[in-house]
One Martini backbone bead per residue (centre of mass of N, CA, C, O) as a GRO file, in nm:
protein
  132
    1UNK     BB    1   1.941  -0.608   5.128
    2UNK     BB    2   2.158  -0.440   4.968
    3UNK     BB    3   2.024  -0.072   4.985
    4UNK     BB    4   1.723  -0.085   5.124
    5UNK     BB    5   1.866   0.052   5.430
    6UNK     BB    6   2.039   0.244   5.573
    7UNK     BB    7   2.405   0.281   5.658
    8UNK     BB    8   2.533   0.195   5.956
    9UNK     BB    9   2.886   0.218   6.090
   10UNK     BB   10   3.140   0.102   6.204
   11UNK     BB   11   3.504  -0.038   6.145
   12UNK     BB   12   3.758  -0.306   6.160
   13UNK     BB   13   3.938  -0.479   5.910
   14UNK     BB   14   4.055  -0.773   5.736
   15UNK     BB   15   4.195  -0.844   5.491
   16UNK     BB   16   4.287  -1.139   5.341
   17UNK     BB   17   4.520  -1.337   5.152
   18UNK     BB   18   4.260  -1.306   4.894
   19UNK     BB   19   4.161  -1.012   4.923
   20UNK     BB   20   3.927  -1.024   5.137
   21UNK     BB   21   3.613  -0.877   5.235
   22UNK     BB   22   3.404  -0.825   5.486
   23UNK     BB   23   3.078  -0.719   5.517
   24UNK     BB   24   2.895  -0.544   5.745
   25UNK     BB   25   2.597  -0.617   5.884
   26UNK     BB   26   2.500  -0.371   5.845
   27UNK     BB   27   2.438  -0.344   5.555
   28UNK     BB   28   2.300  -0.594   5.419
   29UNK     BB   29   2.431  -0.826   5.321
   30UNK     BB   30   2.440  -1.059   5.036
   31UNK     BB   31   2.401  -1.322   4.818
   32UNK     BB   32   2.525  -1.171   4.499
   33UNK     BB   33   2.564  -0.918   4.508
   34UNK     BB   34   2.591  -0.611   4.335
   35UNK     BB   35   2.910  -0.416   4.326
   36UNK     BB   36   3.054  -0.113   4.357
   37UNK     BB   37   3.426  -0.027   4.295
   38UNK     BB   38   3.467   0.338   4.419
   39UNK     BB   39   3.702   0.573   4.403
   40UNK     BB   40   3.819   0.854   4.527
   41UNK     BB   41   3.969   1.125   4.546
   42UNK     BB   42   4.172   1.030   4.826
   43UNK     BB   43   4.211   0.697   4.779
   44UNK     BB   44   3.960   0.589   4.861
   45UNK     BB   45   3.688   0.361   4.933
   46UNK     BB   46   3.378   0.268   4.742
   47UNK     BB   47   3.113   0.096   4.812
   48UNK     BB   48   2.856   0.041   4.626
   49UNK     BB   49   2.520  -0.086   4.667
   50UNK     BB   50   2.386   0.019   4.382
   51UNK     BB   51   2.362  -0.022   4.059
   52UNK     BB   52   2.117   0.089   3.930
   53UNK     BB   53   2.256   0.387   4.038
   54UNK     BB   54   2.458   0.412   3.782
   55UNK     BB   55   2.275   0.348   3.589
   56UNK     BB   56   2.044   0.584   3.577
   57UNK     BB   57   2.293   0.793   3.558
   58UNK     BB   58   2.372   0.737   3.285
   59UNK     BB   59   2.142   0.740   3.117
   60UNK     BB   60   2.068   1.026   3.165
   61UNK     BB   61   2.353   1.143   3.072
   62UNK     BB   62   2.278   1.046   2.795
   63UNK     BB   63   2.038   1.178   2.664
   64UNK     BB   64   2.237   1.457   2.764
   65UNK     BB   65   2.467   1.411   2.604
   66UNK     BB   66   2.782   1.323   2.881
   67UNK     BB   67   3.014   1.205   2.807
   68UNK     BB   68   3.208   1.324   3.044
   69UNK     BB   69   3.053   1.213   3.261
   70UNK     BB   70   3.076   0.972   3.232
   71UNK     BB   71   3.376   0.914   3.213
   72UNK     BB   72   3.432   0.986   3.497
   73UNK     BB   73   3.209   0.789   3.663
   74UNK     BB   74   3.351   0.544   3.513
   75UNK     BB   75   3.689   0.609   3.575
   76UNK     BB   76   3.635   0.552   3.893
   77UNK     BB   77   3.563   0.218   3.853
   78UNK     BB   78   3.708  -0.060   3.985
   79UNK     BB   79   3.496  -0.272   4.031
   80UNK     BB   80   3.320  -0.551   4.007
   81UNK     BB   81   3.119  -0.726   4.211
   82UNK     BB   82   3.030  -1.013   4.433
   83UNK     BB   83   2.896  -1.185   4.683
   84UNK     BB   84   2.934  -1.451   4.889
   85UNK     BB   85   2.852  -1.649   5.117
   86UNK     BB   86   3.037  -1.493   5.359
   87UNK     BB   87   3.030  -1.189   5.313
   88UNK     BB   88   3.251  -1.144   5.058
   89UNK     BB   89   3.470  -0.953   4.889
   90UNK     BB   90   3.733  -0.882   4.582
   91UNK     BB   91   4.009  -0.726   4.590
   92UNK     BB   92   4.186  -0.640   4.308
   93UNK     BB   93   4.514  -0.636   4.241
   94UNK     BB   94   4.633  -0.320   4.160
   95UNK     BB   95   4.737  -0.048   4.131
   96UNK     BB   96   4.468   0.144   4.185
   97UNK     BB   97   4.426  -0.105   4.414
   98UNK     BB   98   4.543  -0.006   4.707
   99UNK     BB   99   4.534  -0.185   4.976
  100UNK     BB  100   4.547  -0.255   5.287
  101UNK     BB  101   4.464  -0.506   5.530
  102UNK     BB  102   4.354  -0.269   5.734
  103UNK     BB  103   4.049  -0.113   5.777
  104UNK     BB  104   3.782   0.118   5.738
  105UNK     BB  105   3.457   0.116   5.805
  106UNK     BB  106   3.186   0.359   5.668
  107UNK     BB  107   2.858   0.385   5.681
  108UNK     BB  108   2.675   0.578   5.421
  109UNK     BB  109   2.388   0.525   5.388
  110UNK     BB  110   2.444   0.442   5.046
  111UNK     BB  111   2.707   0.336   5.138
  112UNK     BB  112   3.088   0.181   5.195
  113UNK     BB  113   3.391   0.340   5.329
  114UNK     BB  114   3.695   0.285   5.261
  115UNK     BB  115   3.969   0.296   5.484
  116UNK     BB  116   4.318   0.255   5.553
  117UNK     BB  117   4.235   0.413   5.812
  118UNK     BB  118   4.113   0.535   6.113
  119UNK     BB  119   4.249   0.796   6.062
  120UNK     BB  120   4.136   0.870   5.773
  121UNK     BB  121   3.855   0.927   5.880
  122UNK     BB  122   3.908   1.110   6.085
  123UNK     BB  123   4.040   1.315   5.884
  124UNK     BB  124   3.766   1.323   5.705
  125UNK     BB  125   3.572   1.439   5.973
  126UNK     BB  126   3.730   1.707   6.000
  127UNK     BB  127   3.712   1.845   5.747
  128UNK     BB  128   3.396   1.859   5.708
  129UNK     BB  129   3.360   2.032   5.954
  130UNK     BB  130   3.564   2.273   5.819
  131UNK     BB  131   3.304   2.231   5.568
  132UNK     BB  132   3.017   2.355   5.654
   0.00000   0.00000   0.00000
């Protein structure tokens, strides 16, 4: 199941002609799994493996009654998904939600980071080094 065991692993994908992303065996990704897609402050997208923990993160600052902080971290969602039979998501397009037809998937622990090319990858591997 997709976010059981950490993910690691790099690739470039192409989305399909109806915007269907294959996400990459190394995910652990099955059918039906539910997903979260949310937007990153660089403009490239992250696939949440485990909705339970984005549930979790809302409730306790519920608690702490974070009402700004819920508004941050929900207005950054761009779209629930489920994986089909083929372990593909769809990018469903809106403004907010461009992306190119071929992308650079970097597994990331807990998360697929997803980069509209192998460049901006790279350009964001840089930056980290930079700020180590």
């Amino acid at each position: 199941m997709f976010g059981e065991v950490p993910i690691y692993g790099n690739c470039e994908k192409n989305l399909d002609s109806k915007n269907r992303l294959t996400i990459p065996k190394f995910s652990s990704v099955e059918e039906n799994d539910r997903l979260v897609i949310q937007k990153s402050d660089t403009g490239n997208f992250y696939i949440i493996i485990n909705c339970s923990k984005i549930d979790e993160e809302i409730a306790k600052l519920k608690e702490k009654d974070e009402k700004r902080k819920i508004e941050l971290l929900t207005s950054s969602i761009v779209a629930l998904t489920k994986v089909d039979k083929q372990g593909r998501i769809i990018f469903h397009p809106n403004e907010s939600f461009a992306i190119d037809r071929k992308v650079f998937i970097h597994g990331n622990y807990d998360c697929i980071h997803v980069f509209s090319s192998k460049k901006d990858y790279e350009d964001h591997i840089d930056e980290l080094k930079k700020n180590r």
